[in-house]
N, CA and C atoms as an extended XYZ file, in Angstrom:
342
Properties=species:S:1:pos:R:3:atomname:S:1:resname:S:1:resid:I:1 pbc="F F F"
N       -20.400      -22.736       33.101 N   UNK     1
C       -20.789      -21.370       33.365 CA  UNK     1
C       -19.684      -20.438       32.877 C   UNK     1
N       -20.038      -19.040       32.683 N   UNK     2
C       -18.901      -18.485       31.862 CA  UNK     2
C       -18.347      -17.898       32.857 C   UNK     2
N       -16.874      -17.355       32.618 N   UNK     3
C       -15.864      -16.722       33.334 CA  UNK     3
C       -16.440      -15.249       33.744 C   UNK     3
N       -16.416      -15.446       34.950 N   UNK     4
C       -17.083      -13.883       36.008 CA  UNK     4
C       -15.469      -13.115       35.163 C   UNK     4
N       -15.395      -11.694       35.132 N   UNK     5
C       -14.618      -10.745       35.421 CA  UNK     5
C       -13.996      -11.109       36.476 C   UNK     5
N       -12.534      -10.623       36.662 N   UNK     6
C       -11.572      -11.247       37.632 CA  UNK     6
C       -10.594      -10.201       37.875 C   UNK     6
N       -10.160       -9.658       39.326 N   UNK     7
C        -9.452       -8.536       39.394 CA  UNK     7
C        -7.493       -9.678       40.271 C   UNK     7
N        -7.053       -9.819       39.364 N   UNK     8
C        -5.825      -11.143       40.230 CA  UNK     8
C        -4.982       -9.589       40.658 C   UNK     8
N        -5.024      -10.074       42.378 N   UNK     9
C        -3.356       -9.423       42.904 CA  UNK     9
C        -2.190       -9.513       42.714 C   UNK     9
N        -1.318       -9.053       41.922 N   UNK    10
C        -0.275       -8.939       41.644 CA  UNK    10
C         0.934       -8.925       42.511 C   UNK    10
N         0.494       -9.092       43.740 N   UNK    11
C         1.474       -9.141       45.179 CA  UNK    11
C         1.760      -10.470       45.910 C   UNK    11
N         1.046      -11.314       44.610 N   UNK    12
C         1.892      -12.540       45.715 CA  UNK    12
C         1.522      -13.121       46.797 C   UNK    12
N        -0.012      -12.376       46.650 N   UNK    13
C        -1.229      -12.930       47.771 CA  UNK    13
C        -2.014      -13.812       47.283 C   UNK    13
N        -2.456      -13.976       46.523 N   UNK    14
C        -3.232      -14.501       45.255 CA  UNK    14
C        -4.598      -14.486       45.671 C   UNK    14
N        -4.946      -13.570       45.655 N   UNK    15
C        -6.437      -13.033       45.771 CA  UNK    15
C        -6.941      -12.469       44.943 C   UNK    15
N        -8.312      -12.630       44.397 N   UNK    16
C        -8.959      -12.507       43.386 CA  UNK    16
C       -10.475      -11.702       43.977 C   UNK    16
N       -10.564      -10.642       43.172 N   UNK    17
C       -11.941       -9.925       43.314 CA  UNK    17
C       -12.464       -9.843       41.945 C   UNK    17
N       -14.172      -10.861       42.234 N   UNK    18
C       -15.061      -10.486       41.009 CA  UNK    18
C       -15.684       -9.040       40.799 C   UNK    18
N       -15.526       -9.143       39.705 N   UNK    19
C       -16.112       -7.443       39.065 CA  UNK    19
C       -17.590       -7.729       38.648 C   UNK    19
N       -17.996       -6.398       38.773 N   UNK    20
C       -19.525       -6.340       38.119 CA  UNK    20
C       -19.311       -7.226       36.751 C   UNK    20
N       -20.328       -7.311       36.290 N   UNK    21
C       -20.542       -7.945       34.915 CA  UNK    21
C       -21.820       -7.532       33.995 C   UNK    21
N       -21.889       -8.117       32.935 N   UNK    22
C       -23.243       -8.261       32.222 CA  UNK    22
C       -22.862       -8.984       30.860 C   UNK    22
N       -24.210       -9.182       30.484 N   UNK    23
C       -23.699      -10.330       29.784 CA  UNK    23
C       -23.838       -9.565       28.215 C   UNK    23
N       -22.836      -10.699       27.373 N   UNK    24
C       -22.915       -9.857       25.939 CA  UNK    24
C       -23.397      -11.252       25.024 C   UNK    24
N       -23.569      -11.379       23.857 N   UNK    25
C       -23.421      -12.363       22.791 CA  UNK    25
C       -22.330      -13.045       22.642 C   UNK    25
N       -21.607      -13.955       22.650 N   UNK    26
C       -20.289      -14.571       22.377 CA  UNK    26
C       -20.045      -14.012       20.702 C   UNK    26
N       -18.935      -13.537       20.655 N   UNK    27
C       -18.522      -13.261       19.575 CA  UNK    27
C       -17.879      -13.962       18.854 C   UNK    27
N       -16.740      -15.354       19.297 N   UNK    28
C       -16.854      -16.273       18.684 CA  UNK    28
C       -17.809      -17.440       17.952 C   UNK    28
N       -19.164      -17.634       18.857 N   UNK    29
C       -20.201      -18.324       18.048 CA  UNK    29
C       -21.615      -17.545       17.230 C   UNK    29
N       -21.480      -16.133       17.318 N   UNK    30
C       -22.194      -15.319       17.521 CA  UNK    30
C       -23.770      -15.775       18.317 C   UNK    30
N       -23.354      -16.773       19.496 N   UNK    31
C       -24.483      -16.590       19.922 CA  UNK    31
C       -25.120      -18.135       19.801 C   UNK    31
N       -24.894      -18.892       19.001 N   UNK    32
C       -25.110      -19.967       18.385 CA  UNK    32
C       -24.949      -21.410       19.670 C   UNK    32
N       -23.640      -20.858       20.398 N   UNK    33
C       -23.235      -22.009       21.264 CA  UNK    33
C       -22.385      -23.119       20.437 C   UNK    33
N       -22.088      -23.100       19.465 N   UNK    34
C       -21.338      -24.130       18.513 CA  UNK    34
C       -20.763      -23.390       17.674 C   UNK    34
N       -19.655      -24.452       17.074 N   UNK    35
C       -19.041      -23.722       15.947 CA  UNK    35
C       -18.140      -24.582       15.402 C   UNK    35
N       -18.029      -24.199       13.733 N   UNK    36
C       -17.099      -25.094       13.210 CA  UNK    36
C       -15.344      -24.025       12.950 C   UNK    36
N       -15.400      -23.176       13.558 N   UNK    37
C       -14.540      -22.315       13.412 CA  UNK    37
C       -12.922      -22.288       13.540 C   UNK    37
N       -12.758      -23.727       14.474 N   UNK    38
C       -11.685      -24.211       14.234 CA  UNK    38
C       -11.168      -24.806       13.391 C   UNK    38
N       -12.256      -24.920       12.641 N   UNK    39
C       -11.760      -25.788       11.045 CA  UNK    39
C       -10.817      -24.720       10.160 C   UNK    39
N       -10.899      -23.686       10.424 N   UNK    40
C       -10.565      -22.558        9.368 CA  UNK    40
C       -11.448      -22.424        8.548 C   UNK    40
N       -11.027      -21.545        7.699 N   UNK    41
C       -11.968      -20.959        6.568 CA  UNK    41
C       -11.851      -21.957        5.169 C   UNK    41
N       -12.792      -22.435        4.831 N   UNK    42
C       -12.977      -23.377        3.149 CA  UNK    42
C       -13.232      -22.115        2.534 C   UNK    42
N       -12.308      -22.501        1.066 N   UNK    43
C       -12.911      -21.314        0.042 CA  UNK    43
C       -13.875      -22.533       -0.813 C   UNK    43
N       -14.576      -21.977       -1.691 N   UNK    44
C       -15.535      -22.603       -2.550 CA  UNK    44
C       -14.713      -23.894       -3.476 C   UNK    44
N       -13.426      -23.935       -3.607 N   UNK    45
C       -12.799      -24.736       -4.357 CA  UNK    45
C       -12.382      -26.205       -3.283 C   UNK    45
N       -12.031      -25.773       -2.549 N   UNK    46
C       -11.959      -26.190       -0.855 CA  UNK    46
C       -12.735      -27.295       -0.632 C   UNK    46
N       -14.294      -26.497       -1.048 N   UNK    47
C       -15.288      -27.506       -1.014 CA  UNK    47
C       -15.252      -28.546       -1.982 C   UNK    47
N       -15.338      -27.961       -3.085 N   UNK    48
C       -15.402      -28.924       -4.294 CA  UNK    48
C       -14.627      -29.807       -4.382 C   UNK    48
N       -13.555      -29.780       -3.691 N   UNK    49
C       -12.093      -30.513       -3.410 CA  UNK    49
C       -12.508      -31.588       -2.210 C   UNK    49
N       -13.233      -31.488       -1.931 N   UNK    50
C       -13.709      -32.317       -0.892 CA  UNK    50
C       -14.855      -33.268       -1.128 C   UNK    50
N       -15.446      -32.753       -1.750 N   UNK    51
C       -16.809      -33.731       -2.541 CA  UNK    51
C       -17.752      -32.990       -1.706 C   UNK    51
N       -18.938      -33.814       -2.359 N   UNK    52
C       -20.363      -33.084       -1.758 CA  UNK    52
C       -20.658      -33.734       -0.737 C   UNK    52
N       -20.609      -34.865        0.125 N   UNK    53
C       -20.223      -35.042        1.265 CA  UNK    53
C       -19.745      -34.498        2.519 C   UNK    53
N       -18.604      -34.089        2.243 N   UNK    54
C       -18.666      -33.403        3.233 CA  UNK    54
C       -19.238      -32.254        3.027 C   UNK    54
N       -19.171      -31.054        2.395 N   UNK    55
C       -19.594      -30.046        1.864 CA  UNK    55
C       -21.304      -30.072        2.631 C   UNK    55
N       -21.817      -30.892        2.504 N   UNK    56
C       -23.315      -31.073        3.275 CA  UNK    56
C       -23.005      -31.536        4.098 C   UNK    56
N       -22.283      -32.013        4.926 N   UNK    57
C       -21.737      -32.714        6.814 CA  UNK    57
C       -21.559      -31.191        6.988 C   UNK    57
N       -20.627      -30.288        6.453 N   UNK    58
C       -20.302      -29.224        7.230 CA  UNK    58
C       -21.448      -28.218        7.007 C   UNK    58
N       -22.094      -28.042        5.862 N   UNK    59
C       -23.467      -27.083        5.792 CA  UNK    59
C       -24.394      -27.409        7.184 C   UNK    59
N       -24.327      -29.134        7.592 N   UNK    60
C       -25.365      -29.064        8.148 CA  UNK    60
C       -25.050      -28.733        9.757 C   UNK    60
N       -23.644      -28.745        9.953 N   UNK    61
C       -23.374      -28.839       11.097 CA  UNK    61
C       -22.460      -29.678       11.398 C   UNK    61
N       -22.345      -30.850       11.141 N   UNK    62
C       -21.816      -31.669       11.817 CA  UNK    62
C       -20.448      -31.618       11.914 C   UNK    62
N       -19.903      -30.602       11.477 N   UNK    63
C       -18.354      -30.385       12.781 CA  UNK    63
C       -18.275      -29.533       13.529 C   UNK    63
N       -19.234      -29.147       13.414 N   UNK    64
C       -19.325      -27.878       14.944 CA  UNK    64
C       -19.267      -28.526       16.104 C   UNK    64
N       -18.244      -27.983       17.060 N   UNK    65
C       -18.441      -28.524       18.466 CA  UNK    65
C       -18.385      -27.367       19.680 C   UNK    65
N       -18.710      -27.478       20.619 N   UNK    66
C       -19.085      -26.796       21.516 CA  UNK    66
C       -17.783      -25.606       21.725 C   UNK    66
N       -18.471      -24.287       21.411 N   UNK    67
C       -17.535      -22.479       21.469 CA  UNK    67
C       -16.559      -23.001       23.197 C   UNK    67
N       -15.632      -22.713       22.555 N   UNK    68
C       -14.259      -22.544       23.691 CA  UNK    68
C       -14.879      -21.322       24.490 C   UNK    68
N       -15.049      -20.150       23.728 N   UNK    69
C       -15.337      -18.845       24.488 CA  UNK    69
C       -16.443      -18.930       25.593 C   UNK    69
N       -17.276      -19.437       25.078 N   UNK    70
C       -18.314      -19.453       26.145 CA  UNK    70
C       -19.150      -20.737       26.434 C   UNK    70
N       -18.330      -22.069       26.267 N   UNK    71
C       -18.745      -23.067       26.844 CA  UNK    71
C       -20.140      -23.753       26.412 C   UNK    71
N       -20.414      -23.020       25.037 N   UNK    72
C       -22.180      -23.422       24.305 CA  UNK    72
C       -23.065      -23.109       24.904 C   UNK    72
N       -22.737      -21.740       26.063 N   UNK    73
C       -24.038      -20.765       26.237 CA  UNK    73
C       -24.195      -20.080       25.252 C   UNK    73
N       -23.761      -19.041       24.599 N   UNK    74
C       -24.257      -18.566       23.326 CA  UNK    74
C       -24.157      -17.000       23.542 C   UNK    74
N       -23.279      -16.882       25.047 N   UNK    75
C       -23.137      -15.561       25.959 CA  UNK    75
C       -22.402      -15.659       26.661 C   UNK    75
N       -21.695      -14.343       27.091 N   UNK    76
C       -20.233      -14.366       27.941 CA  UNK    76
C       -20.371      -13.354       29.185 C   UNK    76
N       -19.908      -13.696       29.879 N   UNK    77
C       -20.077      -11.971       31.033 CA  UNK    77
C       -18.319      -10.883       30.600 C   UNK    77
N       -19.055       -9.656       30.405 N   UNK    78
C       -17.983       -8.742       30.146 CA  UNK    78
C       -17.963       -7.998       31.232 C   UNK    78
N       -17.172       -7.069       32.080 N   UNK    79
C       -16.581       -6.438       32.735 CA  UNK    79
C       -17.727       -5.621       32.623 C   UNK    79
N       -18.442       -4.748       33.429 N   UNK    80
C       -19.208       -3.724       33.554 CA  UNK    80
C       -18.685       -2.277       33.887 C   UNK    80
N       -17.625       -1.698       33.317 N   UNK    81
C       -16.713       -0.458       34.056 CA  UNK    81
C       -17.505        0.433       34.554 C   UNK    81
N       -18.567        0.723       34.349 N   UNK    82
C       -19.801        1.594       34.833 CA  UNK    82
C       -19.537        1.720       36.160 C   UNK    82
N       -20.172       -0.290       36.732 N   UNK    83
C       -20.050       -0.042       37.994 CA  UNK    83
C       -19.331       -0.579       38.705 C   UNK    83
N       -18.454       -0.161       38.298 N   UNK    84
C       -16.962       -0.665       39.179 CA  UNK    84
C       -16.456        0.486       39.909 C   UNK    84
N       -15.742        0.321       41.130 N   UNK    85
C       -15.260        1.601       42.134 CA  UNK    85
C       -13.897        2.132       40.803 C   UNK    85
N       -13.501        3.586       41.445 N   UNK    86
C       -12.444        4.176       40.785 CA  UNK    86
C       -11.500        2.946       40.843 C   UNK    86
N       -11.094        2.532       42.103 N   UNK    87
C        -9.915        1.860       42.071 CA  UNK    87
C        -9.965        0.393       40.928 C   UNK    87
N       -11.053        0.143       41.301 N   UNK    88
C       -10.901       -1.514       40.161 CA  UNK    88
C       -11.327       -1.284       38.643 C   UNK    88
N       -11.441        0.176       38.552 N   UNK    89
C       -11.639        0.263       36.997 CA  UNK    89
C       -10.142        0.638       36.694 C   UNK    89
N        -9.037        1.473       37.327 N   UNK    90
C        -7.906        1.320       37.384 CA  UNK    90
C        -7.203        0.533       37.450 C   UNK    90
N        -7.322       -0.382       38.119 N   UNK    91
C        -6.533       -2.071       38.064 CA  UNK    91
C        -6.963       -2.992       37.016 C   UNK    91
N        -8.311       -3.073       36.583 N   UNK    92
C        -8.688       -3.497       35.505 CA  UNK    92
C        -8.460       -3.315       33.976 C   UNK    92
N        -7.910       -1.505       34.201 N   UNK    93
C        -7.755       -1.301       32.494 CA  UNK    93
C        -5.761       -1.356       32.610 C   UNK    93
N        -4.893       -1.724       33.785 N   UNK    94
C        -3.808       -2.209       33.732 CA  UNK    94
C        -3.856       -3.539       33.527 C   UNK    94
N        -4.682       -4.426       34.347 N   UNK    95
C        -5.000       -5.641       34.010 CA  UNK    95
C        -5.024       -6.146       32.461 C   UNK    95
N        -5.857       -5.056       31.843 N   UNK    96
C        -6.055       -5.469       30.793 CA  UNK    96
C        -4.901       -5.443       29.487 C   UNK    96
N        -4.199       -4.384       29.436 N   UNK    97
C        -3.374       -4.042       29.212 CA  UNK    97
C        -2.193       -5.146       29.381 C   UNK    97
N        -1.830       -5.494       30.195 N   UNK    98
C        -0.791       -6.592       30.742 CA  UNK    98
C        -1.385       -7.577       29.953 C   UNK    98
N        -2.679       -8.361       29.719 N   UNK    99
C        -3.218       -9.300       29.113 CA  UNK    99
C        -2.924       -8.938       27.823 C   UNK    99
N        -2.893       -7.433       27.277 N   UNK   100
C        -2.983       -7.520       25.786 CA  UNK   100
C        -1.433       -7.798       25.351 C   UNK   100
N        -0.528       -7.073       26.190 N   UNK   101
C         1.244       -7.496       25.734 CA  UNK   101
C         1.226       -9.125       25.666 C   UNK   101
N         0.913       -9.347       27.371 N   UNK   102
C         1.380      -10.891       26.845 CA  UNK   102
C         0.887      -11.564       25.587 C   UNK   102
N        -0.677      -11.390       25.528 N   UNK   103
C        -0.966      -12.073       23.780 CA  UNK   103
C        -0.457      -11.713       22.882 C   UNK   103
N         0.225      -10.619       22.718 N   UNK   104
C         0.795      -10.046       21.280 CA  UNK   104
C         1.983      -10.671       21.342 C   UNK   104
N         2.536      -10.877       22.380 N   UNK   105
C         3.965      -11.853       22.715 CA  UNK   105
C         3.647      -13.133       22.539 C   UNK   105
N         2.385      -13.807       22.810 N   UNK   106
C         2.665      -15.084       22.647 CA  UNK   106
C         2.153      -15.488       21.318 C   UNK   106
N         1.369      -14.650       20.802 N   UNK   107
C         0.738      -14.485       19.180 CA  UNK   107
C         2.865      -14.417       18.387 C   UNK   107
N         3.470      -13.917       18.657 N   UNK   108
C         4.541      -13.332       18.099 CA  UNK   108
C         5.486      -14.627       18.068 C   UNK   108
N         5.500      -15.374       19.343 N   UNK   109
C         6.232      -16.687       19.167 CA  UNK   109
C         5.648      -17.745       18.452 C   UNK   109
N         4.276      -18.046       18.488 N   UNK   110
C         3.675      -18.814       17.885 CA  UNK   110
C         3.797      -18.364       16.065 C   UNK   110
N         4.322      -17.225       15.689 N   UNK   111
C         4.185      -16.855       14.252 CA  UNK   111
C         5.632      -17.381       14.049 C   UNK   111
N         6.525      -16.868       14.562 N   UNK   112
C         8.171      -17.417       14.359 CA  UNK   112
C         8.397      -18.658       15.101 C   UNK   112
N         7.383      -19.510       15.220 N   UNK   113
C         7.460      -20.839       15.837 CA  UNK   113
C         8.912      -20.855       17.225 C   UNK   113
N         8.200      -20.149       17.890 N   UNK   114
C         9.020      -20.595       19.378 CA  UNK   114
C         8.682      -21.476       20.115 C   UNK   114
């Protein structure tokens, strides 16, 4: 099942409040529930470099395996800010925020191999 919206206390209580939701398309599988997307990107030479073998294994599918993002539903639940109270649309867009530093930090070590 996909990940509800999640409001984590920051105090050391460790309490968690679900947020409204609704659901969107997974944007990693667009929807599909599978994907070969961890393979990276083949350019056309890529293929040819590979033979026609695989080249038709991967046309047809067969390295796609089940979307990380949304578990091969084909849909995710996003945050609904609409209807969320003042206060948890405030904690939520700090929330979010805090989520985006740390990835740009851990995107940043993973580029200079830390």
């Amino acid at each position: 099942m996909a990940k509800t919206p999640t409001l984590y206390n920051g105090d050391g209580d460790d309490t968690e409040t679900e947020l409204p939701f609704k659901w969107e398309i997974c944007g990693a599988c667009s929807g599909h529930g599978k994907s070969s997307a961890y393979l990276g990107a083949y350019t056309e030479d890529d293929m040819a470099e590979a033979g026609p073998d695989f080249h038709d294994e991967y046309m047809r599918g067969g390295y796609d395996r089940t979307c990380d993002a949304c578990d091969g539903e084909g849909k995710v639940k996003i945050a609904d800010v609409s209807r969320m109270s003042k206060e948890h649309r405030a904690e939520w867009e700090v929330q979010c925020e805090v989520d985006s530093e740390l990835y740009a930090i851990e995107r940043s070590e993973r580029l200079f191999g830390c």
